[in-house]
Structures are given as C-alpha cells and as structure tokens.
Residue frames relative to the residue before (quaternion, step in Angstrom):
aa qw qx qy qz dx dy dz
X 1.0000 0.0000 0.0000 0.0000 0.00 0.00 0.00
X 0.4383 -0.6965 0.4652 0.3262 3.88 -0.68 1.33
X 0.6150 -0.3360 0.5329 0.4743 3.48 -1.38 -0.36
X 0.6520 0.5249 -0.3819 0.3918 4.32 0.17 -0.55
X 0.5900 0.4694 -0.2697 0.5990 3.47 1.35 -1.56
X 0.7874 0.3898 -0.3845 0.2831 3.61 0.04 -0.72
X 0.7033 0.4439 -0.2179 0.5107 3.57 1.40 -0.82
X 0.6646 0.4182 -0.3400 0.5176 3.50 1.13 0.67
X 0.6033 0.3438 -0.4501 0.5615 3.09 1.16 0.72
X 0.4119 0.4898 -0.5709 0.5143 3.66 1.12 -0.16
X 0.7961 0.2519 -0.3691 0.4082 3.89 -0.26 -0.88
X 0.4902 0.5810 -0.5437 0.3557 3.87 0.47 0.36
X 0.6370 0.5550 -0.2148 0.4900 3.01 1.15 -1.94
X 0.7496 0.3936 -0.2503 0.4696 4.07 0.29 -0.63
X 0.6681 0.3758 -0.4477 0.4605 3.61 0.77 -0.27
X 0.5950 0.6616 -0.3064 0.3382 3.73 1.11 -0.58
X 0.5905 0.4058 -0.2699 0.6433 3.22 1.78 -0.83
X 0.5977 0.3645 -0.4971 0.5126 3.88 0.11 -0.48
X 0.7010 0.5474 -0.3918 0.2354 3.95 0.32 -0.66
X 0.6288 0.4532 -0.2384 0.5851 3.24 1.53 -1.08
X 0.4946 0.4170 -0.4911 0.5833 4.11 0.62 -0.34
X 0.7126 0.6279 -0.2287 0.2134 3.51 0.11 -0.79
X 0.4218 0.4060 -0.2353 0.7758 3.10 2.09 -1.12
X 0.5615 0.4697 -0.6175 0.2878 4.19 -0.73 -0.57
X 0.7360 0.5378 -0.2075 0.3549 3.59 0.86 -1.29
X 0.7279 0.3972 -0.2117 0.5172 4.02 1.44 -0.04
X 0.1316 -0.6827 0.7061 0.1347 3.31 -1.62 -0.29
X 0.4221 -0.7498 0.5046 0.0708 3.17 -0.68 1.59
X 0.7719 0.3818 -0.3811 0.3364 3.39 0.72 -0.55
X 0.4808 -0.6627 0.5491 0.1678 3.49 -1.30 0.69
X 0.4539 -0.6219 0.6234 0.1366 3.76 -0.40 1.83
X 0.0592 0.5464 -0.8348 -0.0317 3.12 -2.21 -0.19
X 0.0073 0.6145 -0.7726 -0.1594 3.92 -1.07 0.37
X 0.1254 -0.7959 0.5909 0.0423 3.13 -1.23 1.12
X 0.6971 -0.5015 0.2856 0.4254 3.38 -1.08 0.04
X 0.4103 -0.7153 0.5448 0.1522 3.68 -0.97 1.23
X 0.3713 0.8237 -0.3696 0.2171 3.89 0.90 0.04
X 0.6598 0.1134 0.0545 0.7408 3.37 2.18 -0.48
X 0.7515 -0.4759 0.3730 0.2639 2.64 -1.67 1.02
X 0.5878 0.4275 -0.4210 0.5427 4.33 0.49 -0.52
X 0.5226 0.6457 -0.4547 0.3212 3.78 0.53 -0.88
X 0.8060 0.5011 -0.0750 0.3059 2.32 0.27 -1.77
X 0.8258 0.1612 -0.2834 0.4602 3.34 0.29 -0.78
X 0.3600 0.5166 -0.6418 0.4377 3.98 0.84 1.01
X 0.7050 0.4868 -0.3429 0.3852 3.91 0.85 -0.60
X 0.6655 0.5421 -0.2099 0.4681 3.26 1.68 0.05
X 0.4256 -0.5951 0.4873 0.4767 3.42 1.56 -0.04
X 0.6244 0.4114 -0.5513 0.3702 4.11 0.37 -0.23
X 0.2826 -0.7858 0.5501 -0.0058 3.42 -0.40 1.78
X 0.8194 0.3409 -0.1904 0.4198 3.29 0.85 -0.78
X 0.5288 0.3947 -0.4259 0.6190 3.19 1.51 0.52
X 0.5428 0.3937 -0.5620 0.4843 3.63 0.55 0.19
X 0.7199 0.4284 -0.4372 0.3273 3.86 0.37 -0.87
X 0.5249 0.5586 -0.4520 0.4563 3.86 0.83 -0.37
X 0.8633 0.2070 -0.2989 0.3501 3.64 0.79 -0.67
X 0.2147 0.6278 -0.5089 0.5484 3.25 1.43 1.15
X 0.7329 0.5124 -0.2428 0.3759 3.33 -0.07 -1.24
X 0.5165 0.6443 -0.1950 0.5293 3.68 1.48 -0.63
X 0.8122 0.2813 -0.1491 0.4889 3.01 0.35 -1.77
X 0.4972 0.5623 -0.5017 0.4301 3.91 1.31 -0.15
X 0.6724 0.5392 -0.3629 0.3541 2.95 0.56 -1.34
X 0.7344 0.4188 -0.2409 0.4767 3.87 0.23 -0.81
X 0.7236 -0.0561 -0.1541 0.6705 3.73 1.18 -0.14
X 0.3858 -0.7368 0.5478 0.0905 3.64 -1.17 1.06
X 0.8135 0.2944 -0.2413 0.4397 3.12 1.58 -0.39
X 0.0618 -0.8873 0.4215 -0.1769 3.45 1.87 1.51
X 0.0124 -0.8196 0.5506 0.1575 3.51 0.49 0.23
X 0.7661 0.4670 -0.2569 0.3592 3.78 0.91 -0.72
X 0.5210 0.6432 -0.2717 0.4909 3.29 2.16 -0.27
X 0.6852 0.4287 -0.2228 0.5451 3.35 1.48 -0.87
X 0.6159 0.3772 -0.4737 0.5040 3.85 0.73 -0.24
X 0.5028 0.6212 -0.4672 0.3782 3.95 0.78 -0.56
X 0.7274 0.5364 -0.1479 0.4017 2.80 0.32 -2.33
X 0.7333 0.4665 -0.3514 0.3483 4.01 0.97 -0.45
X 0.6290 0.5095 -0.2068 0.5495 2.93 1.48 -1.11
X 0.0367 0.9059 -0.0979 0.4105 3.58 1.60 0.39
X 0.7779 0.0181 0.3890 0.4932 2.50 -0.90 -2.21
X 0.4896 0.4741 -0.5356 0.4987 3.39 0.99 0.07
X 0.5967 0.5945 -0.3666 0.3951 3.43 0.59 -1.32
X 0.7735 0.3766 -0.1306 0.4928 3.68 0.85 -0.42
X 0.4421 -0.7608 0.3560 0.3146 3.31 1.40 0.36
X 0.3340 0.5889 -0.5259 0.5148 3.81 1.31 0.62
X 0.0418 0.9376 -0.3388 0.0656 3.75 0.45 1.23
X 0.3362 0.6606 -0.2338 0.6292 2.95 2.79 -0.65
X 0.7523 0.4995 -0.2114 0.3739 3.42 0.31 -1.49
X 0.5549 0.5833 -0.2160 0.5524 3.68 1.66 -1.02
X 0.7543 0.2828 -0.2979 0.5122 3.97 0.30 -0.82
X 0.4865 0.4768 -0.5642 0.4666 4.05 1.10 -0.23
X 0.6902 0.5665 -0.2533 0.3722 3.64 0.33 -0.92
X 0.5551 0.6107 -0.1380 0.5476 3.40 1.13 -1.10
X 0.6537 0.4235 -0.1520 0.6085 3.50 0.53 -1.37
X 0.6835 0.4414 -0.3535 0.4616 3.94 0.29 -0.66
X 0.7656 0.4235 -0.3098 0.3722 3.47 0.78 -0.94
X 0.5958 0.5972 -0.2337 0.4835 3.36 1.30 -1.00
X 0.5834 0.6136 -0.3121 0.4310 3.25 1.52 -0.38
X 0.6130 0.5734 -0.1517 0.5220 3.40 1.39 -1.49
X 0.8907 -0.0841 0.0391 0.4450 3.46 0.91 -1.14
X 0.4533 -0.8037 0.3582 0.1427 3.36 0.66 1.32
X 0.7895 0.2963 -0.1192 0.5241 3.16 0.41 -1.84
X 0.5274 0.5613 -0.4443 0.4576 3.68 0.27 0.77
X 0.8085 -0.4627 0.3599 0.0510 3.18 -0.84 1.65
X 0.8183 0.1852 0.1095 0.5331 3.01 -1.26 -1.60
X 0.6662 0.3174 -0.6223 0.2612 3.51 0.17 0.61
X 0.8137 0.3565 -0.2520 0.3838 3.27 0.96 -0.56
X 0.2233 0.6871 -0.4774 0.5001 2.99 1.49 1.15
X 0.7610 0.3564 -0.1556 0.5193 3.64 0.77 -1.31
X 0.6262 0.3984 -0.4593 0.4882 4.04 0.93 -0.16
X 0.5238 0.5865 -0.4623 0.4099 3.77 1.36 -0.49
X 0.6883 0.5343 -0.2603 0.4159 3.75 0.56 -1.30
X 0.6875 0.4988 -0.2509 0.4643 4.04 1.53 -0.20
X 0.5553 0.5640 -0.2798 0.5434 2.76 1.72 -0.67
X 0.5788 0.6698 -0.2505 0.3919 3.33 1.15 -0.74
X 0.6858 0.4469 -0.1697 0.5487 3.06 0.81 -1.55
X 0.5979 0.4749 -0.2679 0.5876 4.07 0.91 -0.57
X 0.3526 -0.7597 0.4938 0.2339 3.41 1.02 0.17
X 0.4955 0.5944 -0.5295 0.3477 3.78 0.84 0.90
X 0.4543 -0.8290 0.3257 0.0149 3.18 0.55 1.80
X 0.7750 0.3116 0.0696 0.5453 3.11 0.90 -1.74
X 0.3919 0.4450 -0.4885 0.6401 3.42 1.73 0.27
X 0.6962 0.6294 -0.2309 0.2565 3.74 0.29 -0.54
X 0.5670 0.4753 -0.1562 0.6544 3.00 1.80 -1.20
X 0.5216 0.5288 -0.4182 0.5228 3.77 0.74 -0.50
X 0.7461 0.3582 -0.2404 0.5071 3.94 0.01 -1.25
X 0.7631 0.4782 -0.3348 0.2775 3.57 0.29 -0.65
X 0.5689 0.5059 -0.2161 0.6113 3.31 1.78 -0.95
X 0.4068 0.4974 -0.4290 0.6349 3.96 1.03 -0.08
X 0.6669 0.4560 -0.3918 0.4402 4.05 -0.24 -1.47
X 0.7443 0.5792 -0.2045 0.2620 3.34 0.55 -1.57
X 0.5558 0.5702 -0.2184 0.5641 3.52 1.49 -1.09
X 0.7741 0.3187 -0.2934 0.4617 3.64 0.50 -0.95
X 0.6289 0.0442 -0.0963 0.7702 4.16 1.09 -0.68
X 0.4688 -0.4834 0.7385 0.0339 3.22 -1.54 1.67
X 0.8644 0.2857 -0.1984 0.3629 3.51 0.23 -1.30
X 0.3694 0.7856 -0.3946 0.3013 3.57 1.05 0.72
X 0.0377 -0.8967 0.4305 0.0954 3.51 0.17 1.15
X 0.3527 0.6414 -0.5606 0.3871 3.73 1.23 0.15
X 0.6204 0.5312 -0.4392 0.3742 3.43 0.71 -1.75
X 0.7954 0.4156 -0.3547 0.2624 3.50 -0.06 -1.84
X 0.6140 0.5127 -0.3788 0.4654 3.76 1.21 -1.02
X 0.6838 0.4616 -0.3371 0.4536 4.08 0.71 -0.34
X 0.6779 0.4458 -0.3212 0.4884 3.41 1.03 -0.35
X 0.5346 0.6059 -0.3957 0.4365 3.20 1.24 -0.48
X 0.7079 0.3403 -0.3211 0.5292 3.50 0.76 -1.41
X 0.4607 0.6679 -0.3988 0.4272 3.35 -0.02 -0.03
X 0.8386 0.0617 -0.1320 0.5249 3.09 -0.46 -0.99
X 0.4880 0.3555 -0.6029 0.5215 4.41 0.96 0.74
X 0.2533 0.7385 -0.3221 0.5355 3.44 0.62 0.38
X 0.8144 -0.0774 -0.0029 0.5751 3.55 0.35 -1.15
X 0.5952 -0.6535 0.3180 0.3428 3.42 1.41 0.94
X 0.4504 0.5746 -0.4783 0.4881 3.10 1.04 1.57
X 0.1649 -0.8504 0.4975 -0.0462 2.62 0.87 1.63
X 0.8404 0.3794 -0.2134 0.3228 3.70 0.28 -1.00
X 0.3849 0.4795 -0.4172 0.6692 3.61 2.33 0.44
X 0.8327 0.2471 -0.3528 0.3480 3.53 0.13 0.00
X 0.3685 0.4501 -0.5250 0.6213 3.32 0.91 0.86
X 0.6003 0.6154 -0.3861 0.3345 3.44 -0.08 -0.42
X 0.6115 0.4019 0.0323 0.6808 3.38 1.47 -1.77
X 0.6181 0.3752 -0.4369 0.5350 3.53 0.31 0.27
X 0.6878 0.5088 -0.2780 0.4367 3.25 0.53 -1.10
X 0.6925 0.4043 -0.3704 0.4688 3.83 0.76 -0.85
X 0.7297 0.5488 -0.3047 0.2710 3.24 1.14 -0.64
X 0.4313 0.5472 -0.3943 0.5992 3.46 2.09 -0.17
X 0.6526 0.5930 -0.3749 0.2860 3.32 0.66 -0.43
X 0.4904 0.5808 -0.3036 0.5744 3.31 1.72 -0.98
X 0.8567 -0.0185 0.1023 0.5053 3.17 0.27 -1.47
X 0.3323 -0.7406 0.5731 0.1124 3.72 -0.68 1.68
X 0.7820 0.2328 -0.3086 0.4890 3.93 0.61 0.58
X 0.1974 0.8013 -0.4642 0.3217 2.84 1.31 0.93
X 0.2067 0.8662 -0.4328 -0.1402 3.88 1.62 0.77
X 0.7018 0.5534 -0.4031 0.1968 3.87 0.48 0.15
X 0.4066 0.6691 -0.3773 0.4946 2.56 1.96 0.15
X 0.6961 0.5126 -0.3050 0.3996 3.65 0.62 -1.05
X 0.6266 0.5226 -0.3532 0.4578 3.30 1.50 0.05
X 0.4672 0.6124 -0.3655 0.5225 3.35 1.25 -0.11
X 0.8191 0.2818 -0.2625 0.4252 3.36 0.27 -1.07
X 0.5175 0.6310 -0.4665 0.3412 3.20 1.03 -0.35
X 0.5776 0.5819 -0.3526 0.4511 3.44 0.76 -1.28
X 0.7872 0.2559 -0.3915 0.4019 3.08 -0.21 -1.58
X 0.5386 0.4841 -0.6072 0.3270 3.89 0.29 -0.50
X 0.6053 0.6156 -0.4045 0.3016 3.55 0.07 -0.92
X 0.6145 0.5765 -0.1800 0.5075 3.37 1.02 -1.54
X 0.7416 0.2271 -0.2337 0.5864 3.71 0.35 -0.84
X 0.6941 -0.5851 0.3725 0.1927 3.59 0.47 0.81
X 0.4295 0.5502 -0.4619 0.5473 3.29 1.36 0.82
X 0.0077 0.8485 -0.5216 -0.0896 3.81 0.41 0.87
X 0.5729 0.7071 -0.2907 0.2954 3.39 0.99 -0.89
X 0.7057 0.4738 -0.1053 0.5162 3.05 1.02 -1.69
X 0.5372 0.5161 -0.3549 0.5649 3.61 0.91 -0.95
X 0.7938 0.3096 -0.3648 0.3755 3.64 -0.22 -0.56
X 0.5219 0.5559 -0.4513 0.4635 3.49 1.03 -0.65
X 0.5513 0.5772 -0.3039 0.5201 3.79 0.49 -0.96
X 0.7889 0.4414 -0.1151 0.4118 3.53 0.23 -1.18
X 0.6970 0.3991 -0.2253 0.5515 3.46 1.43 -0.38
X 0.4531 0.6875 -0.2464 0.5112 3.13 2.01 -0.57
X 0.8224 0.3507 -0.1718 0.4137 3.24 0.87 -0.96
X 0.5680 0.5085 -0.4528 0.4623 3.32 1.39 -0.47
X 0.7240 0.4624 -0.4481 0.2476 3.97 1.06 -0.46
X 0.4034 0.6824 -0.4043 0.4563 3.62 1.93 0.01
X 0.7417 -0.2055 0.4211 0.4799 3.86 0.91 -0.46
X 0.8088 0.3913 -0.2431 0.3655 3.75 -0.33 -1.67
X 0.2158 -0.8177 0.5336 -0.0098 3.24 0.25 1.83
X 0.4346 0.7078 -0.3699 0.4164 4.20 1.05 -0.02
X 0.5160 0.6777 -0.3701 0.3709 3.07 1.82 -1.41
X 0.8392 0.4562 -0.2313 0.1845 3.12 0.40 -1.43
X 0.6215 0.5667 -0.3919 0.3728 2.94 1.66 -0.07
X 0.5187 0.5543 -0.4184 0.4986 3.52 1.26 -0.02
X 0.5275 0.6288 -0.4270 0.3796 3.16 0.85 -0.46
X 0.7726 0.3957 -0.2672 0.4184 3.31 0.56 -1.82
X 0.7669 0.3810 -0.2230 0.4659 3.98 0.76 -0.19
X 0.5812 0.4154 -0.2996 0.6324 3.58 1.36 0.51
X 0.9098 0.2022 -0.0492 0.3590 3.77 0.01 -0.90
X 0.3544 0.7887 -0.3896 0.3170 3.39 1.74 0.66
C-alpha cells in the first residue's frame, strides 16, 4: 500500500470519528408545539405519537385534503421511526401546498435519517428558496452535506445560519468541528467555546479532546 492509499484513509478514518462526535452534539428531529384545543393536539404535545396518528387518520379520513393532518401525521411517524410512512405523508402535504417550507424541511430531516444525504440537500435548498430566512434548512444542509465530506459547504450553511440566528449555540458547534476537521483548529475552537457560552454545555467536551 503507497504512502497516498495510506494517508487517505488516515483522513477518511479521522473525518468519520470527528463525524460521529459530531452527530453526539444534535437532534435531527424537527419539534412542532401544536395547538392543545383537541384531543390529536394534545397528545402530539405529549410525545403519544401514535395516538396523535390515529387522530390524524380521522381527520384525513373526513378531509383528504388536511394539509395540517398530513404534515403532523409525518412528523408523527417519524417520531416513531416509521420513516417510509413519514416521506409518503410529507410528499402528500408538499403536494397540497408546495410553497410551504416546513414541509420540505421535515422530508429533508428523513432523508437524513435514511442517510440519503443528497436527497436532503435537494429539500433543504427547495426550504431555502421559499424562506431565505430559514435556519433549520441551513443547519440541515449543513449536516448533510459534512455528511458527504463537504466539510467546507457545510460551514458555509452554518455560518448563514448563525447569521440568521447569533445564539444559534449548537450550531457553532457544527462549524466548529467541521473547522477543526479541515484544519482550521483555532477557529473551530473559538466557535466551540462560543458555543459552550450560548448554553451548549457538550461544547466543552469537544473542546477537551479537540483544542488541548
């Protein structure tokens, strides 16, 4: 094995570990408090997902063209790892109402989890066109596309997305990492210390094993 083969898998073998530390520090899924005024409300505001999807399934049933039953009812079943069952739903709402965000914000975050990265970057840059000022999108596209070891597109998207929001502190952990990764240690740790003073107390643990 040459010296090239051997020092490209050292940088595979290190971005994979900075990638998985890297997930410890998010949550992919994408909340909603909804209105408590009924009985489906209510238990989506309770985490009882599958009693919120039974009353979804009701309110489809009496209107097919529920647009808020189907973005619920996806975000749902995601909540239940039924994640197929989440983009059929997704896809139904986005049908009904295209120009609306937060759906393809939420089919991007499944794609994620399904590890179809670049299905992700497709929905999120869609989110982006309809709300410019959408920072889930930029922080999901970001992970994403470090993800496919575009390390220096997802700084990019982190960065607009601090821009949206300047206490955005789990974001600054993202970018920190990936700076770190692309050999910008300095900056990455600033970022990382940045975030631990916003709150994101995890920072510090990247800190202690990245910026010693």
């Amino acid at each position: 094995m040459d010296n090239s083969t051997l020092i490209t898998k050292a940088m595979k073998s290190s971005y994979f570990a900075l990638l998985s530390f890297l997930f410890l520090f998010v949550s992919l899924g994408y909340s909603q408090t909804v209105r408590e005024n009924d009985n489906r409300y209510a238990k989506y505001n309770n985490n009882d997902f599958k009693g919120a999807i039974v009353e979804y399934n009701k309110a489809i049933k009496i209107d097919i063209n529920n647009e808020e039953a189907y973005l619920l009812r996806a975000t749902a079943k995601s909540g239940i790892n039924d994640h197929i069952g989440a983009i059929v739903d997704y896809n139904r709402f986005i049908e009904i109402n295209p120009n609306y965000a937060e759906g393809y914000v939420g089919r991007g975050i499944v794609k994620n989890q399904l590890q179809d990265f670049r299905g992700a970057i497709i929905d999120c840059t869609k989110a982006i066109k309809i709300d410019p000022k959408c920072k889930t999108s930029y922080r999901l596209r970001g992970l994403s596309k470090s993800s496919l070891n575009d390390g220096k597109g997802a700084i990019i998207d982190f960065t607009f997305a601090i821009e949206i929001d300047p206490k955005y502190a789990e974001v600054y952990c993202l970018r920190g990492l990936c700076k770190i990764f692309l050999n910008q240690k300095d900056s990455g740790c600033v970022d990382l210390s940045k975030a631990g003073e916003l709150g994101h107390s995890k920072a510090y643990d990247a800190i202690k094993r990245f910026c010693q």
